[in-house]
VOGU-3710 file (C-alpha; in Angstrom, 3 decimals, decimal comma):
1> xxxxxxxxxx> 142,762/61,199/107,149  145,708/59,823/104,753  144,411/59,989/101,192  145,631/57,480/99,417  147,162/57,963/96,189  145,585/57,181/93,179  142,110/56,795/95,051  141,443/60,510/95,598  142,599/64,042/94,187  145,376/65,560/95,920
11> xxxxxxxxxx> 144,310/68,772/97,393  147,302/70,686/95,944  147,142/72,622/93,000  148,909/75,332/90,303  147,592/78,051/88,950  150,173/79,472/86,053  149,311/82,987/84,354  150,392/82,919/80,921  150,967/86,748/79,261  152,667/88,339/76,699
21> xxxxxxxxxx> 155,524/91,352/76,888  152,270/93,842/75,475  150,281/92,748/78,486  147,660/90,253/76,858  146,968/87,405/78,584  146,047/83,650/77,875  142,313/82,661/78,737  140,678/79,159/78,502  136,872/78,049/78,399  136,635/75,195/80,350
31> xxxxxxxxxx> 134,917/72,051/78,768  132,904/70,817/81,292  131,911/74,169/82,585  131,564/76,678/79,956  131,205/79,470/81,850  134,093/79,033/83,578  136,915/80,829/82,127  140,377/80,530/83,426  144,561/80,678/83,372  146,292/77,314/83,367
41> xxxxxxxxxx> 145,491/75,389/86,491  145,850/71,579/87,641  146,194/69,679/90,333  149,334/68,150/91,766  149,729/64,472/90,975  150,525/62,189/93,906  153,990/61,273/92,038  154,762/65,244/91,090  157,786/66,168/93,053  156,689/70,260/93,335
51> xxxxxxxxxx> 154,666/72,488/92,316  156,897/73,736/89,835  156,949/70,177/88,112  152,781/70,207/88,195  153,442/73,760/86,006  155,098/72,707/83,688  153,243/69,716/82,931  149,670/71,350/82,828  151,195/74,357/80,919  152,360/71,646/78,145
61> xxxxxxxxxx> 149,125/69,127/78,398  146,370/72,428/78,154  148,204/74,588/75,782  150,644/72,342/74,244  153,189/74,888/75,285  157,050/73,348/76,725  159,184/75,657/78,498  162,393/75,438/80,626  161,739/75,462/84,517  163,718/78,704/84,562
71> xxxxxxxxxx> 161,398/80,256/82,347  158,473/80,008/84,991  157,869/82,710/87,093  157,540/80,843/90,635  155,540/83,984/92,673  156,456/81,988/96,036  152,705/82,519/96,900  149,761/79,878/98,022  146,153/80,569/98,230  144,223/78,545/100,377
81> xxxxxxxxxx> 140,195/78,407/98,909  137,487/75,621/100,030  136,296/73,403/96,798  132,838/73,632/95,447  130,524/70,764/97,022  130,259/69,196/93,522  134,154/68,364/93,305  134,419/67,601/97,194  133,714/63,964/95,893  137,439/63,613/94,142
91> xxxxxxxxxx> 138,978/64,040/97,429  139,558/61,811/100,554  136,504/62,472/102,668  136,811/65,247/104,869  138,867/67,528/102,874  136,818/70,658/102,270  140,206/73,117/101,345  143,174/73,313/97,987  146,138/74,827/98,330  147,044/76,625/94,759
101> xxxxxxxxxx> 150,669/77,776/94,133  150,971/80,533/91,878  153,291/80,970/88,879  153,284/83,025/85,797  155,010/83,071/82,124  155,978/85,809/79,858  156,261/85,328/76,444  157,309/87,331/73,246  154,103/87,457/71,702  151,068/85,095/71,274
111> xxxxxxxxxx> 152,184/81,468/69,983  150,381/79,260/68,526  147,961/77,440/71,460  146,614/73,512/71,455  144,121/72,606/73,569  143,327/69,322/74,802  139,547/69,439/74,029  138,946/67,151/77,198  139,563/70,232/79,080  139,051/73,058/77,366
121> xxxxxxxxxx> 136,920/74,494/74,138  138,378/77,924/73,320  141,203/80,217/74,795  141,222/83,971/74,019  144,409/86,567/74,142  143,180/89,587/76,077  144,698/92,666/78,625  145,174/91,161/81,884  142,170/93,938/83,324  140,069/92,139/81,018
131> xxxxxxxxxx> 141,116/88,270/81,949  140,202/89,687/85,763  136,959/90,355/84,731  136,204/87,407/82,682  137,932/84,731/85,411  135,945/82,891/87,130  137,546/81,836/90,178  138,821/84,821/92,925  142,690/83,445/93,024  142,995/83,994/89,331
141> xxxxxxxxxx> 141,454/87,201/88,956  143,625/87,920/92,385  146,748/87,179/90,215  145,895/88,788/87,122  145,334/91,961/88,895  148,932/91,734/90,302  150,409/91,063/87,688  148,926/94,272/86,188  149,783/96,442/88,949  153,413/95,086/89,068
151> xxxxxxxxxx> 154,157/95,621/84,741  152,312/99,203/85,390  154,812/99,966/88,349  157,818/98,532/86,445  156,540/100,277/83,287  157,163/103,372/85,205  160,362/102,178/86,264  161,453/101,175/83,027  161,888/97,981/83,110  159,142/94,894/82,892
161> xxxx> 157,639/92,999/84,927  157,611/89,094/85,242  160,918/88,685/84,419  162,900/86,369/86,168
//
């Protein structure tokens, strides 16, 4: 079935992992579901062009953070993941599955972080092994864990991670 735009959710989505150059990672509490704790995510608007458009626009409207599109990481990777029954509703009827594309930013250090209290009540810095434990959903804690493995490979390489 055609969704039409507007009426439903798109079933597309980002997922951005936000980090430092020391390996700590950003962390939000989600509003509505408080024990759900998270990177950046959002779903693609029917009038977003790509998912690299849908980053940069939930990066700024959860964190209040505006970057260049060059300064996203774009990891050229989807994860395909069926929605929880209670969201199914948002979406044209029949669609059970998202697809989430996968990006990540590096920053200096730890800026200064606004949240849009509509979506989220806290965030937290913390090493990415620790964000895995604490995220909720699989594709998150999936990313978080490669993005560790890849800065402790380049580490050994000498060079980091995540850049470019």
């Amino acid at each position: 079935m055609q969704a039409e735009p507007g009426r439903y959710k798109r079933p597309e989505s980002v997922l951005v992992v936000v980090y430092t150059r020391a390996g700590q990672a950003l962390m939000l509490r989600r509003a509505d579901f408080p024990e759900f704790w998270q990177s950046i995510t959002g779903s693609m608007e029917w009038t977003d062009a790509t998912p690299l458009a849908t980053a940069l626009r939930e990066l700024r409207e959860e964190t209040g953070l505006s970057v260049a599109p060059e300064d996203l990481h774009d990891w050229h990777r989807s994860n395909r993941y069926i929605l929880f029954p209670h969201w199914r509703h948002k979406y044209a009827p029949g669609t059970v599955e998202n697809t989430e594309h996968v990006f990540s930013l590096e920053l200096a250090g730890e800026p200064a972080i606004v949240l849009n209290p509509a979506e989220h009540s806290e965030h937290v810095w913390m090493s990415l092994a620790g964000a895995a434990q604490l995220a909720f959903s699989w594709t998150n804690r999936d990313a978080l864990l490669a993005l560790q493995r890849a800065r402790e490979g380049a580490a050994g390489e000498g060079h980091a991670a995540g850049s470019g």
